[in-house]
C-alpha positions, 0 to 999 in steps of 0.5 A: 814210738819209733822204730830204728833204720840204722842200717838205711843207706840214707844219711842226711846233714841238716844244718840249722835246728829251727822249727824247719830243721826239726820238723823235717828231721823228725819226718825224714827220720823215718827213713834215713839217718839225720844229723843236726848241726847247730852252732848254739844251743837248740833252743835259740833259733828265731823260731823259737823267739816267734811270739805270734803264731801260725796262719791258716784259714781255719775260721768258720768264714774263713777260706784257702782263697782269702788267706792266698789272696791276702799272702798276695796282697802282702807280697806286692805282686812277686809271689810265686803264687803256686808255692803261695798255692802249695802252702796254704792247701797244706797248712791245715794238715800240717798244722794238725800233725804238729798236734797230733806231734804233742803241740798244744795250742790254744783252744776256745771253750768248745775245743777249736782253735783260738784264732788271733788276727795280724796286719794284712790279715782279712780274718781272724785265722792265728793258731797260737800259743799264748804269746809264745807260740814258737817257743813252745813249738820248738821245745816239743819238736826238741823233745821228739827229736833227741829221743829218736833213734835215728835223729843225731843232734850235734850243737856247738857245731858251726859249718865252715863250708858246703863240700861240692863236687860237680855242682853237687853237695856232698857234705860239710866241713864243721868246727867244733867250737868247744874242741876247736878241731874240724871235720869233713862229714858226708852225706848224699843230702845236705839240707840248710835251715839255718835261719835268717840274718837279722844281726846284720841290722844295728836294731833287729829282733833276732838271736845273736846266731842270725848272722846270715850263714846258710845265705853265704854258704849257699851262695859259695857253693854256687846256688841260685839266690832270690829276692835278697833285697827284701828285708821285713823291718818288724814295726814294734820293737821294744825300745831300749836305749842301751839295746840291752835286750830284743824284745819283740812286742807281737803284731797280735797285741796290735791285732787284739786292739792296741793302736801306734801312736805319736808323743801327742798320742794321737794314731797316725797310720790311718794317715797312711793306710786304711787298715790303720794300725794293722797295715802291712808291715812295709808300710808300717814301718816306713810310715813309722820312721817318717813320723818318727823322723818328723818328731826328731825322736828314737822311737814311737808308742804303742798303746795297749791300755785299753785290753786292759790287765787280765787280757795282757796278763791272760794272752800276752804274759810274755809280753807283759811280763817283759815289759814290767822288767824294764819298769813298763806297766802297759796295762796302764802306760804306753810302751817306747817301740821302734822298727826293727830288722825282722825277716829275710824274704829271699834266700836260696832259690828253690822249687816247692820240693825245697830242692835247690839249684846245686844237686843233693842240697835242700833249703827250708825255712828263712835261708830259702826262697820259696816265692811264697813271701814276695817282696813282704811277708804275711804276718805268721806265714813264716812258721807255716812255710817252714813246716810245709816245706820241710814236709815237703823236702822230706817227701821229695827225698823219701821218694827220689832215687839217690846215687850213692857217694863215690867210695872216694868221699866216704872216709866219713870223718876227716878230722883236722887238728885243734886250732890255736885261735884265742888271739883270733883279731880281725880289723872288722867287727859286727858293729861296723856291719850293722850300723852301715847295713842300718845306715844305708840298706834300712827301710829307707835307702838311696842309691848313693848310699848303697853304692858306697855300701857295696864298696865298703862291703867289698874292702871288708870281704877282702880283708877278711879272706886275707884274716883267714888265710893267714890266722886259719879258719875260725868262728870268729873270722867265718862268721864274720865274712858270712854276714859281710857277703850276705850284706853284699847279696842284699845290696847287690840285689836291692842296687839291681831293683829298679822299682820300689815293691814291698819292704824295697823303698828306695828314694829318689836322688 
C-alpha cells in the first residue's frame, strides 16, 4: 500500500498523536520521514474520547453557507471567517478520504451517511460512529500509521523544550520516561498536536495527558499565541461525587431529543434560549450553573427517557453502557450531569496552512489557533478542523522550498545521561491548579479573582523553575510548569478582554 522514501532529505517531528497528528503523518509520509512522539500511549488522546462525531453539510437541504453561518453564530463575531471558509469547503473531502482511508461511519439504509444533529447546529449534518466516533477514527489512523514504512512511532516520550535557533524551530528535547535518558532530535519541520488542556480544570472531560504542553512549549519558543481566554465548558458531564471517572454524555444524546432538566424536572433553558436545550454550549452551561447555583445543588439532570432502550442501546451504547456501571438506567431515570472543562478554542496562532510565527513549526488541531473557532466552538467542528488542517500543513510542506539544517545541528541524537528522579517533590500539585483555575477562570469570573489568580499563577511559575534548576528536569516538574503557564496565558488574555463574548463571562464587580 505504501511505498518507502527513506532516502528523502525531509525529516518531520510531530509531537501529539491525536487524530491531527496521525492524520497528518499519514499524509506527509508520502514524502518525508515522520516521527511521532507521544507522552502516553496512542490511544489516549481527546480525539479518541470524542463521542459525537464529525460536521459537514452533507444533508440533502443542507449547504457550505448554513454550516459557516452557524460556525459563526457560535463563535460570537471572532472568527476568522476565511479559515471558517477554508474548512467547510474541505470538510466533504476530507471526510471521504478518512473512508476511503478504512473508516466506517454509520450509514441509513440507502447507504449515506447517518446525520446526527448538535447544539447550534441548523441541521441535521453529524457524520458518526455510533456514540464513538473518535474512537474508532483514531484506532484505524493507529492501524495506517505503524504499518507505514516511513512513519515512526515513539510513545512514552514527553518533550521538554522546543530547539530554536533565529526564531526557527529545529528540533526538541525529549525524555524518555521509561528510560529516564533525554535526547536532542532535529528535524527541518517540528509540528505540535499536542492536544488541549483540559486538566488544568478541577471537573473536565479530558484524558489525564491534557495538561496544556504544546501551548507552553510554544509560548517558550516565542510563538504568537490567540484567543487563550476562551475556554469550552462542555454542559453534560456525567456526575460522580467522588470524580472517579470522566464521562462525556454527547451533545447527540441531547440533539436526538433528550431535555436538561431541574430537581422539579421541569426544562428550564428555554428560559434562556430559544433553542432550549440545544443552545450553544456557552450559554448552556452558564445557564447550567446559574440554575444550579439557584437550587444550592452539584449538578442537574439530563432526561433521555424518552428515546427509550433500543435507541439508547442502538446509537449510544457507549453512553448507555456507561451509565449502567454506576447503577443509572437512563432509559428509565434521569442521569446527574454537571458543566465540564471541555476545549481550548485558542492556542498557537496560525495561518490556514498551519504555519506558525516562529519558522519550520506547525500547530494543527486544539493546541492551534486557526480562527475557525472564535470565542466558542460549534459542536463536532473540532475533529473536522483537525484534519482540514493537517491536510493543510501537509500541502503546505510538500510543496515549500525547505533550507536544509546547518551541518552544526545534525548530530541527530544527543543523548543525556538517565536521570535519578524517584524522590521528584515539588511543593505544587495539579490539584492546587485545578481548583484555582475552577474557582476563578471557570464559566463565571470576575476580575478580582483572576487578578489574584495571576498572582498565585506567578509564585508557582517561580517556584517551579527554582524545582527544576536544582532536581533537574523531569515529567513530573515539567508537566507541572506547562499546565501552570498555560493557566497563566488564559489569564493573561481573559484579564485583557474587556468584553464578555462566547465562553468569556466575566461579572461586574
Amino acid at each position: 500500500m505504501y511505498s518507502s522514501s527513506e532516502t528523502s532529505a525531509l525529516e518531520i517531528i510531530c509531537i501529539g498523536g491525536g487524530v491531527s497528528g496521525l492524520y497528518f503523518a499519514i499524509k506527509a509520509a508520502e514524502f518525508a520521514t515522520v516521527t511521532i512522539y507521544t507522552k502516553d500511549e496512542l490511544p489516549k488522546s481527546n480525539s479518541y474520547h470524542a463521542k459525537g462525531g464529525i460536521a459537514a453539510p452533507f444533508g440533502d437541504n443542507d449547504s457550505t453557507s448554513y454550516h459557516i453561518h452557524d460556525t459563526l453564530i457560535a463563535g460570537a463575531g471572532l472568527c476568522n471567517e476565511k479559515a471558517v471558509t477554508y474548512m467547510i469547503q474541505n470538510s466533504l473531502r476530507c471526510i471521504e478520504d478518512l473512508e476511503t482511508l478504512g473508516t466506517e461511519f454509520n450509514k441509513d439504509e440507502n447507504l449515506q451517511f447517518d446525520l446526527s444533529r448538535e447544539g447550534g447546529h441548523s441541521h441535521n449534518r453529524i457524520v458518526h460512529i455510533k456514540d464513538e466516533t473518535g474512537k474508532e477514527v483514531i484506532n484505524r489512523l493507529i492501524h495506517l500509521a505503524r504499518n507505514h514504512p516511513n512513519i515512526k512511532i515513539k510513545e512514552h516520550h514527553f518533550v521538554l523544550e522546543l530547539i530554536t535557533e533565529d526564531n526557527s524551530v529545529i528540533g526538541a528535547s525529549i525524555l524518555n520516561t521509561q528510560t529516564l535518558s533525554i535526547e536532542n532530535h532535529y528535524a527541518e519541520i517540528v509540528v505540535l498536536a499536542t492536544g488541549g488542556a483540559g486538566n488544568l480544570y478541577t471537573f473536565n472531560t479530558n484524558p489525564p495527558s491534557a495538561t496544556g504542553d504544546g501551548y507552553a512549549l510554544a509560548n517558550r519558543a516565542g510563538a504568537t499565541m490567540m484567543n487563550m481566554e476562551f475556554v469550552q465548558f462542555h454542559p453534560t458531564m456525567l456526575y460522580l461525587p467522588n470524580r472517579e471517572d470522566n464521562i462525556l454524555i454527547s451533545e447527540a444524546v441531547r440533539g436526538a431529543g433528550a431535555q436538561l432538566k431541574d430537581s422539579k424536572v421541569i426544562q428550564f433553558m428555554y428560559k434562556y434560549h430559544t433553542m432550549g436545550s440545544l443552545a450553544p454550549r456557552d450559554i448552556v452551561a452558564r445557564s447550567m450553573l446559574k440554575e444550579m447555583q439557584h437550587e444550592g445543588s452539584d449538578f442537574l439532570y439530563l432526561d433521555a427517557t424518552s428515546l427509550g432502550e433500543k435507541k439508547l442501546q442502538d446509537d449510544f451504547p457507549f453512553i448507555y453502557n456507561a451509565c449502567k456501571k454506576y447503577d443509572i438506567d437512563s432509559s428509565k431515570e434521569m442521569i446527574r450531569v454537571v458543566p465540564a472543562a471541555h476545549y481550548i478554542c485558542g492556542g498557537v496562532a496560525t495561518d490556514i496552512d498551519a504555519k506558525t510565527s516562529v519558522n519550520r513549526l506547525y500547530a494543527i488541531g486544539e493546541v492551534a489557533c486557526t480562527g475557525v473557532h472564535g470565542a466558542n466552538r460549534l459542536a463536532s467542528n473540532s475533529l473536522l478542523e483537525g484534519i482540514v488542517f493537517a491536510d493543510a500543513a501537509a500541502d503546505s510542506i510538500k510543496n515549500m522550498k525547505i533550507p536544509k539544517l546547518k551541518k552544526s545541528v545534525l548530530n541527530k541524537y544527543y543523548h543525556e545521561e538517565p536521570q535519578d528522579i524517584e524522590q521528584v517533590i515539588s511543593t505544587v500539585s495539579q490539584s492546587d491548579i485545578q481548583q484555582l483555575m475552577w474557582n476563578n477562570l471557570g464559566i463565571v469570573r470576575n476580575p478580582t479573582a483572576m487578578k489574584s489568580a495571576e498572582n498565585q499563577l506567578n509564585i508557582w511559575r517561580q517556584t517551579l523553575v527554582s524545582e527544576i534548576k536544582i532536581q533537574g528536569r523531569s515529567y513530573q516538574l515539567n508537566e507541572l510548569l506547562n499546565m501552570v503557564e498555560t493557566a497563566m496565558l488564559i489569564t493573561s488574555f481573559a484579564l485583557n478582554r474587556t468584553e464578555n463574548k462566547g465562553t468569556h463571562y466575566a461579572e461586574e464587580e
